[in-house]
Kinemage of the C-alpha trace (Angstrom):
@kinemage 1
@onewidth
@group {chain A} dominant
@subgroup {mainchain}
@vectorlist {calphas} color= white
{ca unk a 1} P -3.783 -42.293 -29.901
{ca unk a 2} L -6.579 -40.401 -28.142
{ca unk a 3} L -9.836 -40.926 -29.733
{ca unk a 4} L -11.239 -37.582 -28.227
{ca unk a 5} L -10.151 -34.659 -26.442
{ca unk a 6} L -12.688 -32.566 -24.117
{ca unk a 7} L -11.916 -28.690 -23.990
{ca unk a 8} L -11.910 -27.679 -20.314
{ca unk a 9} L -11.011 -23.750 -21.401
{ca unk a 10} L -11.014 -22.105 -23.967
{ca unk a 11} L -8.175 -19.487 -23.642
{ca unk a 12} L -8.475 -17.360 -27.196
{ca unk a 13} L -11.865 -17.090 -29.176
{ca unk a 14} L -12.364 -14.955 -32.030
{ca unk a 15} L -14.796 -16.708 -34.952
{ca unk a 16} L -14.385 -19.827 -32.752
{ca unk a 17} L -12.393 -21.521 -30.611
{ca unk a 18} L -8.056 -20.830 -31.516
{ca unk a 19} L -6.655 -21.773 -28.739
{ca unk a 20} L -7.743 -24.347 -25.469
{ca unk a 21} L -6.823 -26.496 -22.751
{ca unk a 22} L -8.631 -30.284 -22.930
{ca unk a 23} L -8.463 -33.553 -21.639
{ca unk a 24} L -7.835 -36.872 -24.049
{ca unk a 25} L -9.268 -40.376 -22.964
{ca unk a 26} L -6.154 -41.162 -21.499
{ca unk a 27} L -6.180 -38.966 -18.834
{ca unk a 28} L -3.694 -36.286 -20.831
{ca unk a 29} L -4.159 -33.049 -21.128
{ca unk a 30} L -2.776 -31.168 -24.079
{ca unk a 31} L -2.981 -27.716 -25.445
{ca unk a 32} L -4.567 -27.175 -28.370
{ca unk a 33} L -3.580 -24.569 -31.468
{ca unk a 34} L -5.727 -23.691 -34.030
{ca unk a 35} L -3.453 -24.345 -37.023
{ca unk a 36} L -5.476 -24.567 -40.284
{ca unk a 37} L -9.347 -23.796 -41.898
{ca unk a 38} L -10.812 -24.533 -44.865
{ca unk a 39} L -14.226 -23.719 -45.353
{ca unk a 40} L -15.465 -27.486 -43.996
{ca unk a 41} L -12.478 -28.669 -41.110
{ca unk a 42} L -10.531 -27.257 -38.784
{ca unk a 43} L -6.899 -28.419 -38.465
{ca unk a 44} L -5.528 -28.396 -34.759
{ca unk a 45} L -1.943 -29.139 -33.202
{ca unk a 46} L -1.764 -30.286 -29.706
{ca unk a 47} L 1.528 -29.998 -27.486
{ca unk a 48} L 0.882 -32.614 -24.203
{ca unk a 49} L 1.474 -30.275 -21.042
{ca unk a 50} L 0.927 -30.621 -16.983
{ca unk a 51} L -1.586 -29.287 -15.588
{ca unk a 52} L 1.395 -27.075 -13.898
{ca unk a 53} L 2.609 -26.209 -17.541
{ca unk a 54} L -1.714 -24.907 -18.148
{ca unk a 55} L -1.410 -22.478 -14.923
{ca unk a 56} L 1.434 -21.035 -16.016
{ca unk a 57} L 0.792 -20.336 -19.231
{ca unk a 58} L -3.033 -18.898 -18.022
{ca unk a 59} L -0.869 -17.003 -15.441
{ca unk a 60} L 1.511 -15.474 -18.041
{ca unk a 61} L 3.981 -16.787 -16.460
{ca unk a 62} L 4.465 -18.704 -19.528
{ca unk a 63} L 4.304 -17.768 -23.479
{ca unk a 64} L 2.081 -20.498 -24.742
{ca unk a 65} L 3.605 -21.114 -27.810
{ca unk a 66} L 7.010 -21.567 -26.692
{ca unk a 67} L 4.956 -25.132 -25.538
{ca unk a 68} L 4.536 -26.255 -29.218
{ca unk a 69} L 8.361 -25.658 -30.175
{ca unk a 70} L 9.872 -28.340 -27.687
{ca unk a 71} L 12.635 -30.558 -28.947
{ca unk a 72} L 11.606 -34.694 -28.752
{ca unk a 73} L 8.201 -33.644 -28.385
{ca unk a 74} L 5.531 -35.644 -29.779
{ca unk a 75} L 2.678 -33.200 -31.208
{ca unk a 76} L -0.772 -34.900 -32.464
{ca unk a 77} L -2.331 -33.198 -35.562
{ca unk a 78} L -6.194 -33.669 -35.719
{ca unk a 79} L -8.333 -32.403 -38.393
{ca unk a 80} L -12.324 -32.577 -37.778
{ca unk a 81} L -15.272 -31.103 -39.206
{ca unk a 82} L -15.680 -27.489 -38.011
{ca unk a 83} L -18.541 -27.868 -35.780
{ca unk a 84} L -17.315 -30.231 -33.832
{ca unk a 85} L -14.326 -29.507 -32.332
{ca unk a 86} L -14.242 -32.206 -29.273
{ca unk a 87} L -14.138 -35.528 -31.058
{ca unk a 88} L -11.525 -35.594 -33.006
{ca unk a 89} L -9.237 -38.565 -34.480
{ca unk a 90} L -5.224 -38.196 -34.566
{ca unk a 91} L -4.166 -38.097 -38.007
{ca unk a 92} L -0.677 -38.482 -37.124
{ca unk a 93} L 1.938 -37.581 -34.699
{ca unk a 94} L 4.735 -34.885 -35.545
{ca unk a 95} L 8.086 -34.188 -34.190
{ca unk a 96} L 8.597 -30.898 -34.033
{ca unk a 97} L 10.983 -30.731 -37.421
{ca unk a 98} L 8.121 -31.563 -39.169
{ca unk a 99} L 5.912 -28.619 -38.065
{ca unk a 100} L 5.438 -26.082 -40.937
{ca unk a 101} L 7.101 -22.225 -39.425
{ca unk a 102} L 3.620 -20.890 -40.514
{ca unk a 103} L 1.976 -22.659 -37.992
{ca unk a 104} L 4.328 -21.476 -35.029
{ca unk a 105} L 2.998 -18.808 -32.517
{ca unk a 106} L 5.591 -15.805 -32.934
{ca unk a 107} L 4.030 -13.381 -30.338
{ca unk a 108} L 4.987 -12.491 -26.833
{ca unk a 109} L 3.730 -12.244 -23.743
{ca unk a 110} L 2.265 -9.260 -24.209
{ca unk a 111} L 0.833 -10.241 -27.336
{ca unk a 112} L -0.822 -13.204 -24.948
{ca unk a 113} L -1.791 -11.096 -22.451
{ca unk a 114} L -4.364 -9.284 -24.858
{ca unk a 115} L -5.455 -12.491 -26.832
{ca unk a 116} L -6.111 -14.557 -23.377
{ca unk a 117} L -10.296 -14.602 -22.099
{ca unk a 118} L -10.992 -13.598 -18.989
{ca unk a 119} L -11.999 -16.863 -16.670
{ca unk a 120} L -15.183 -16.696 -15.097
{ca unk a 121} L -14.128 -15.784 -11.471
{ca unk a 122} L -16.939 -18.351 -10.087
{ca unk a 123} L -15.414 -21.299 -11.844
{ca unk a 124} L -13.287 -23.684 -10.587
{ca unk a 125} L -10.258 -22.991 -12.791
{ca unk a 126} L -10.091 -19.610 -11.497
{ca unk a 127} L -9.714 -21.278 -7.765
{ca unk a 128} L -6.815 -23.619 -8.857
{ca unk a 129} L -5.070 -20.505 -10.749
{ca unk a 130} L -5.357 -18.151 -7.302
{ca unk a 131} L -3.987 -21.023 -5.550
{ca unk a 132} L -0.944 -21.572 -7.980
{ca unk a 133} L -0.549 -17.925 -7.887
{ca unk a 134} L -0.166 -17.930 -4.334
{ca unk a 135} L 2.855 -20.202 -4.146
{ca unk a 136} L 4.783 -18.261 -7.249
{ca unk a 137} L 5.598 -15.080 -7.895
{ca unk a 138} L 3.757 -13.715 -10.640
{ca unk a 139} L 4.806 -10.562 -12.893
{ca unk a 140} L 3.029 -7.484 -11.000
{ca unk a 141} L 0.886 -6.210 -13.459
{ca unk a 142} L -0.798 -10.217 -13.916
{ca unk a 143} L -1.496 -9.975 -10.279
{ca unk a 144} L -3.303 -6.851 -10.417
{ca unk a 145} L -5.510 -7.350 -12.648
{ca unk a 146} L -6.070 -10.786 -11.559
{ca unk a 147} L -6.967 -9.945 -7.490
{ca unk a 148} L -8.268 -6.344 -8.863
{ca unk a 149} L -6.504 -4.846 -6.481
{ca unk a 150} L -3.383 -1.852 -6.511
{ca unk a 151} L -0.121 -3.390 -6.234
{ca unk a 152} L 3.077 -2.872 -5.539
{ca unk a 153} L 6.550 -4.777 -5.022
{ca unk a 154} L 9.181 -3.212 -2.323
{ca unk a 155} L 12.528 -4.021 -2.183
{ca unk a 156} L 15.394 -3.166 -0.145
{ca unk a 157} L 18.953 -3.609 -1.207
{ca unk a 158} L 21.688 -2.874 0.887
{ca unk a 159} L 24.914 -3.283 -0.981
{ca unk a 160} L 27.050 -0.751 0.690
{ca unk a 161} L 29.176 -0.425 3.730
{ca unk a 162} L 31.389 -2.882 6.043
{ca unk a 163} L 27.716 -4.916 6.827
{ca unk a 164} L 26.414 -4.868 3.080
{ca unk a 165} L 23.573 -7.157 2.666
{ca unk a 166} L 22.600 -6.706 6.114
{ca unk a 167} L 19.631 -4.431 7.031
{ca unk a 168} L 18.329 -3.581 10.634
{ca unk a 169} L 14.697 -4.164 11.116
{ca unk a 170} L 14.260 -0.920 12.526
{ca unk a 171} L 15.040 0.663 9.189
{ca unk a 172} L 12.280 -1.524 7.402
{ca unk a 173} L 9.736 -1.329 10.057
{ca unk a 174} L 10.459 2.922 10.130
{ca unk a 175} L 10.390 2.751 5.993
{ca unk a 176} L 7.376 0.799 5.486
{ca unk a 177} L 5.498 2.561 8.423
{ca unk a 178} L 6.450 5.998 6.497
{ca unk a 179} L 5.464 4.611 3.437
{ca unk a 180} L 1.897 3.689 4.796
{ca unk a 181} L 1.263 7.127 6.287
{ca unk a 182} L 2.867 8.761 2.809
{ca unk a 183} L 0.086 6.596 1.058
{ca unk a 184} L -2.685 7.801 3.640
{ca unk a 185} L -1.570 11.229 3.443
{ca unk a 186} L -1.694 11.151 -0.601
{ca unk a 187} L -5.427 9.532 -0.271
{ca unk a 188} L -6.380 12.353 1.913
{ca unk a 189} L -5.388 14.904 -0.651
{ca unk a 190} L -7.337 13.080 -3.287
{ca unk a 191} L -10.197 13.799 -1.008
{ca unk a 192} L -9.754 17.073 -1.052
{ca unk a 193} L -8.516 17.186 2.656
{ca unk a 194} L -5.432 18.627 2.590
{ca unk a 195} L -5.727 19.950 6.201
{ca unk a 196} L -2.930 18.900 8.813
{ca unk a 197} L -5.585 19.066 11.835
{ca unk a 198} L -7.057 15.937 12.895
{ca unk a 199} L -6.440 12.593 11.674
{ca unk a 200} L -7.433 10.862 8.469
{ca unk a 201} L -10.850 9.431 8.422
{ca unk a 202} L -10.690 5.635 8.753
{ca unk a 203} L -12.804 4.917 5.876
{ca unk a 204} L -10.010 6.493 3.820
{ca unk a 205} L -7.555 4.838 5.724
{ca unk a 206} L -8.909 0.976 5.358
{ca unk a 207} L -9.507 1.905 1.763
{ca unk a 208} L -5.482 2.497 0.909
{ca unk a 209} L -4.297 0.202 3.634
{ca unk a 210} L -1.312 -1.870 2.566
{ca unk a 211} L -0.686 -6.066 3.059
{ca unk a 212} L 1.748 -8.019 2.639
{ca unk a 213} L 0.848 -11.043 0.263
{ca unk a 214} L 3.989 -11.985 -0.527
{ca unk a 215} L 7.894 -11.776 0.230
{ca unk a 216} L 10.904 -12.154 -1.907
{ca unk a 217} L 14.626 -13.566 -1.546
{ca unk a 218} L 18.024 -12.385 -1.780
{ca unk a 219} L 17.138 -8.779 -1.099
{ca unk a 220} L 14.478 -8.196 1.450
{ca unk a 221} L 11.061 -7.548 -0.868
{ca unk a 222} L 7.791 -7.703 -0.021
{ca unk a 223} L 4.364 -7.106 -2.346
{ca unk a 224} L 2.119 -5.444 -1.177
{ca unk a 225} L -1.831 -5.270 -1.881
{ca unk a 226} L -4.042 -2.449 -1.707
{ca unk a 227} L -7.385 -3.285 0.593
{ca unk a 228} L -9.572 -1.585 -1.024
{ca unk a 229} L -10.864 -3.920 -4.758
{ca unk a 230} L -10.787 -1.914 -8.017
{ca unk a 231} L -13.109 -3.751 -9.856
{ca unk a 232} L -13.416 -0.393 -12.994
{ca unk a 233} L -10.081 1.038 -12.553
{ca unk a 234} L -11.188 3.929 -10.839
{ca unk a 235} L -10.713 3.285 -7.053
{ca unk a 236} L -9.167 5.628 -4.780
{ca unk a 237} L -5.881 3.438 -3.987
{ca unk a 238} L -5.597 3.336 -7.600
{ca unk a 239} L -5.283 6.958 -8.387
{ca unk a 240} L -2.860 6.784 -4.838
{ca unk a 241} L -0.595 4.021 -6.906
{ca unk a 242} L -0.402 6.634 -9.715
{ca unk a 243} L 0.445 9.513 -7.579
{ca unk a 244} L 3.230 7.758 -5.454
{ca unk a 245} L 4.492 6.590 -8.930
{ca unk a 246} L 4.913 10.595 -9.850
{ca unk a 247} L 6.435 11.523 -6.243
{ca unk a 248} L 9.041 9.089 -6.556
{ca unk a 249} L 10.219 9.488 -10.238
{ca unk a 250} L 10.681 13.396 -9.516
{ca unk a 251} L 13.594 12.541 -7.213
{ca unk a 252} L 15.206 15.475 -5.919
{ca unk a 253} L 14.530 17.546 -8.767
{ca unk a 254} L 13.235 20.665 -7.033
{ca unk a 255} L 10.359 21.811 -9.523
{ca unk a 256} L 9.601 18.373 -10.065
{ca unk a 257} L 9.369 17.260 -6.756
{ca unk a 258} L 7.000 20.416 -6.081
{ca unk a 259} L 4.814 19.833 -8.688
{ca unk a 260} L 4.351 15.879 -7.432
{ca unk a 261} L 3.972 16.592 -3.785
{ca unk a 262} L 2.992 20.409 -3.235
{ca unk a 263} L -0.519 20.153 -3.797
{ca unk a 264} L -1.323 17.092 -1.523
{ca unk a 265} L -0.029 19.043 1.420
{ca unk a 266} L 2.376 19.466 4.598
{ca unk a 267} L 1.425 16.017 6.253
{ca unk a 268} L 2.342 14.118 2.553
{ca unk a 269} L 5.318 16.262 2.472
{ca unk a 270} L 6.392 14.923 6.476
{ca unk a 271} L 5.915 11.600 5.521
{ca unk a 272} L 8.020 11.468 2.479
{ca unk a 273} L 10.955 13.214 4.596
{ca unk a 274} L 10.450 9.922 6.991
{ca unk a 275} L 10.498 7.655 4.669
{ca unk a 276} L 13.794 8.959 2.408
{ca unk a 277} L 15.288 9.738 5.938
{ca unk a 278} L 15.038 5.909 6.776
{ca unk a 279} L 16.783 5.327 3.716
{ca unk a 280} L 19.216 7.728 4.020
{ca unk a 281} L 20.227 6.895 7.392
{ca unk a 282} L 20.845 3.028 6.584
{ca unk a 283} L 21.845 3.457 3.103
{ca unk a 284} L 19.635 1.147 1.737
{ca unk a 285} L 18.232 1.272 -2.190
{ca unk a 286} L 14.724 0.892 -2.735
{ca unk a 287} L 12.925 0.038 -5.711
{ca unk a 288} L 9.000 -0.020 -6.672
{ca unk a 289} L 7.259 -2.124 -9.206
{ca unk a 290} L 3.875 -1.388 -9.026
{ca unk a 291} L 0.980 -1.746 -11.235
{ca unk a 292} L -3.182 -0.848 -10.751
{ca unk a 293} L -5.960 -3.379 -12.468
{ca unk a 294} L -5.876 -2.156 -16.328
{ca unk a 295} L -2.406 -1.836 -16.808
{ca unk a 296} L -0.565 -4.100 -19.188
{ca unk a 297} L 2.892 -3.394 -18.314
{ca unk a 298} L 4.563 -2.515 -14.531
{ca unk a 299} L 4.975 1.333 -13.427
{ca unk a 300} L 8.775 0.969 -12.070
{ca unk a 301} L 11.039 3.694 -10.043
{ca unk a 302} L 14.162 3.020 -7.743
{ca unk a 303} L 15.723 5.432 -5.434
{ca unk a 304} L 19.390 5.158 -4.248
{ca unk a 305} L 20.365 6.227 -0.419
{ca unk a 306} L 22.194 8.598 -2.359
{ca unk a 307} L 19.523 9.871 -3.992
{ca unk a 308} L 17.074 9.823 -0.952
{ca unk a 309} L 19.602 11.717 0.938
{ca unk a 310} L 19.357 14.704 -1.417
{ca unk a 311} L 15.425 14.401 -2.115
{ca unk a 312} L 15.851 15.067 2.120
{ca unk a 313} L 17.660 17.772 1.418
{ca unk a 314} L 15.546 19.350 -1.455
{ca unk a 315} L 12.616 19.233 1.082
{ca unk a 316} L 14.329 20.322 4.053
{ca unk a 317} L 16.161 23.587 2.183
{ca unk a 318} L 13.908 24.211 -0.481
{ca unk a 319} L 10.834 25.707 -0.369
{ca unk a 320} L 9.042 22.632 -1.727
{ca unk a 321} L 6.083 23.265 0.172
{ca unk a 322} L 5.548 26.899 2.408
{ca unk a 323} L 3.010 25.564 4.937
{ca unk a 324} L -0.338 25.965 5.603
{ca unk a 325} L -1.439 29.365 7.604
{ca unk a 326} L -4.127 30.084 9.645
{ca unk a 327} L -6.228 33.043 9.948
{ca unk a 328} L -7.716 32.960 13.581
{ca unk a 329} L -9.251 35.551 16.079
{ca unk a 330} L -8.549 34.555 19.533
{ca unk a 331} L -7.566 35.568 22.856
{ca unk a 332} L -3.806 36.234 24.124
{ca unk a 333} L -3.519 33.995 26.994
{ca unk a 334} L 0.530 33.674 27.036
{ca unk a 335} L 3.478 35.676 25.844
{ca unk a 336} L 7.226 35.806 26.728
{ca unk a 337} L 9.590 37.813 24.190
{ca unk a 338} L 12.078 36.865 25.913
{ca unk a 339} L 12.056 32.845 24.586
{ca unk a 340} L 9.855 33.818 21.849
{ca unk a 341} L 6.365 32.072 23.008
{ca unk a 342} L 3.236 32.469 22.364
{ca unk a 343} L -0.162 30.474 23.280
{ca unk a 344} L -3.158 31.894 21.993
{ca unk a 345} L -7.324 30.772 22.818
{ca unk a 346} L -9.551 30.686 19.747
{ca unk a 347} L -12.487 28.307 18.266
{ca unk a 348} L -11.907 26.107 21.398
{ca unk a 349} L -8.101 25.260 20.596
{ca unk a 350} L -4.937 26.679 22.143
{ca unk a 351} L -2.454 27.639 19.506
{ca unk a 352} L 1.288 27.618 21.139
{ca unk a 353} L 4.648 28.277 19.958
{ca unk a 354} L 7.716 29.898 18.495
{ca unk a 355} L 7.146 33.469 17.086
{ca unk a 356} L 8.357 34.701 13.947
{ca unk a 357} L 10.966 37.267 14.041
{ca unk a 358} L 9.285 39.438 11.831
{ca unk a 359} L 6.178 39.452 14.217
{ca unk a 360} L 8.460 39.552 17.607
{ca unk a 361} L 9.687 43.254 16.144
{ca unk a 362} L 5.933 43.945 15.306
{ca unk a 363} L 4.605 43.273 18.554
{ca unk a 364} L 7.362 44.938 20.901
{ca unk a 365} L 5.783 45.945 23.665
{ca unk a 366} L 2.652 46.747 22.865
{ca unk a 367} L 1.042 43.154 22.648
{ca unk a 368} L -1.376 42.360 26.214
{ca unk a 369} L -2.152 38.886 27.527
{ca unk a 370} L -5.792 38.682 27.873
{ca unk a 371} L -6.770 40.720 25.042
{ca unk a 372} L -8.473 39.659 21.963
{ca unk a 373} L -6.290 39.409 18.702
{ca unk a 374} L -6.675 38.778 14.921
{ca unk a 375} L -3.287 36.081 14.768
{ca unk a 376} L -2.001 34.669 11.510
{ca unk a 377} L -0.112 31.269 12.546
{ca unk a 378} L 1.657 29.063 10.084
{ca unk a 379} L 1.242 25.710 10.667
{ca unk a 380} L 4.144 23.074 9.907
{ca unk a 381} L 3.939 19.302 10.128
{ca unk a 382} L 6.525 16.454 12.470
{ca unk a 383} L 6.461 13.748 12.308
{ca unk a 384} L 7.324 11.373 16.028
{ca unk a 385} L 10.216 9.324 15.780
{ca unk a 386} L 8.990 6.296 17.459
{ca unk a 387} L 5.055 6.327 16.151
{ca unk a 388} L 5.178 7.618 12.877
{ca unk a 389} L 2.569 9.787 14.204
{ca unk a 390} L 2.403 13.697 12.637
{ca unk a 391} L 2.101 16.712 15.064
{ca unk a 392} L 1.433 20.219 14.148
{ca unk a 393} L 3.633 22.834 14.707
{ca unk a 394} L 2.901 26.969 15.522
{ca unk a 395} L 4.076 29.974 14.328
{ca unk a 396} L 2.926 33.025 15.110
{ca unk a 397} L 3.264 35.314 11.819
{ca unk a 398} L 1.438 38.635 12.749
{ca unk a 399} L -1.002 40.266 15.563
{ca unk a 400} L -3.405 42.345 15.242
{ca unk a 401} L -5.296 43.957 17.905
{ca unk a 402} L -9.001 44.468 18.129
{ca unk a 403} L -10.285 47.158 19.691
{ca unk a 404} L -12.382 47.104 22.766
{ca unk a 405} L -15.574 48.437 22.876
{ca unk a 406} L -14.709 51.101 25.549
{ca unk a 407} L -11.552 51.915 23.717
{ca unk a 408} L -14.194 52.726 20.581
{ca unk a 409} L -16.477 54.770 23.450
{ca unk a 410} L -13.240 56.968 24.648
{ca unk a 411} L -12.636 57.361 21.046
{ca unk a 412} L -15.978 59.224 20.140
């Protein structure tokens, strides 16, 4: 019999203590259930456990009351005076037929996941939970919150074909590389910089940049943590989690898919083309589990190599996204009809490339290298093979010529 139990945490509290984790003389620890009041004691029931069986449960790994339902389990039943709740003598010991129902926990782990206290992050529980949560694989959404960081899990299945279970490691270095870019691209647009030209600040980049923490057997999976914390929920690579979330539960609907990716612009739209196109070209399934600090349960989506070979083809044929166009005044420095060229001077950058049709039968003849021009040139994203790099292409959509000033002078 222990003759007194010390609380080490106290996991629910509400009008005192209802549920903790202590220590008896003997060196056991036990978990301890708030079973009983009356108006001067406090009746408790305490399951022994491992100090394995406490991080788990803290974890949610584990439903805690599944602990006090154990077959050949011998429970000790304490009652004490109210105020004093850590010296307590064993009345008895129960098997677990002899347990009243009414006492039994009947929740879930989502029940436990709103009861639990948050552990002071400075204490040294908190340290021996990270560490146990380093060696296991906890439920996404527990991690989360628990680093306060964006998560997500990644996994690649490959179950078709003569090599099925196989995957190249080009295809998963090409599909997480798009992936990263499609994240930094998304963050961008947040920012309001939609723009193709230049590259993405670096402070937005470090703030969405994805680690791997962990990886996963059977299928190749790996979880992934955003760098940046989100300590109030309202961090950039959160909002980044939620909008990848949207992209990739449109599929290849068309007006779906426009509405998701449209508005964050032609370089998000690139990226998500490299990414399904790695898919597509090993046939290899994907699925996301992801989850931002705040939320209770996962944010899930899976995509098929089916289905990322026709969200390729919804933004390849469709017009999912119509480009961004410029509006420059320049000077005419280059022209061929005959291969349909162009390279134009203007605000210290040389424009070059196809023209339109529509604008070749405009121009005819009549179009002069050296003179100054008001060009409209649509500008379309690529994105290189080998570096996941993007680079911009030109169109030239209309020229308009700007008078001289001695044309004006002949004209009076």
């Amino acid at each position: 019999m222990e003759r007194s139990i010390k609380i080490i945490d106290t996991i629910i509290y509400y009008d005192g203590d209802r549920l903790f984790f202590g220590k008896g003389d003997s060196g056991r620890y036990y978990l301890a259930l708030n079973v009983e009041e009356s108006e001067d004691s406090t009746t408790w029931l305490y399951a022994p456990v491992s100090i394995f069986d406490y991080l788990k449960i803290r974890s949610h790994a584990s439903y805690f009351g599944d602990y006090f339902k154990e077959e050949n389990t011998p429970y000790l039943l304490t009652s004490k005076a109210r105020e004093n709740i850590e010296n307590q003598e064993a009345i008895r010991v129960l098997k677990t037929s002899e347990i009243p129902s009414e006492w039994l926990p009947q929740g879930t782990l989502d029940d436990q996941k709103l009861l639990f206290q948050e552990l002071p992050r400075d204490s040294w529980i908190f340290n021996q939970i990270l560490s146990f949560e380093g060696k296991t694989k906890l439920p996404i959404e527990i991690a989360a919150n628990r680093h306060r960081r964006p998560m997500t899990d990644v996994r690649f299945i490959r179950t078709h074909g003569t090599d099925n279970g196989i995957i190249p490691v080009t295809v998963l270095g090409k599909a997480l590389q798009a992936l990263q870019h499609l994240v930094d691209s998304i963050a961008a647009a947040l920012e309001n910089n939609t723009s193709t030209r230049g590259r993405i600040s670096d402070s937005i980049r470090s703030k969405v940049q994805l680690d791997a923490i962990a990886a996963y057997p059977s299928s190749f999976g790996i979880r992934l943590e955003a760098k940046e914390a989100d300590l109030l929920g309202e961090s950039l690579s959160g909002h980044v989690f939620e909008k990848l979330d949207e992209i990739l539960k449109a599929k290849h609907q068309k007006d779906n898919l426009r509405i998701a990716i449209s508005p964050l612009g032609a370089r998000a739209v690139a990226h998500y083309k490299s990414f399904t196109k790695a898919l597509s070209l090993a046939e290899v399934d994907v699925t996301f589990s992801s989850a931002v600090p705040g939320d209770l349960s996962p944010r899930s989506a899976k995509i098929t190599y089916q289905e990322a070979t026709e969200i390729l083809s919804t933004l390849e044929k469709e017009n999912i996204y119509d480009g961004d166009q410029l509006s420059v005044v320049g000077k005419l420095i280059g022209l061929s009809l005959r291969t349909r060229y162009f390279m134009l001077e203007a605000n210290e950058h040389t424009y070059r490339g196809k023209i339109s049709q529509k604008c070749l039968a405009d121009i005819g003849n009549k179009a002069t290298v050296g003179d100054p021009y008001i060009a409209t040139i649509s500008v379309t994203v690529e994105i290189k093979e080998y570096s996941g790099d993007t680079e911009d292409k030109f169109e030239l959509v209309s020229l308009v010529a700007i008078p001289r000033m001695d044309e004006n002078k002949e004209r009076k």
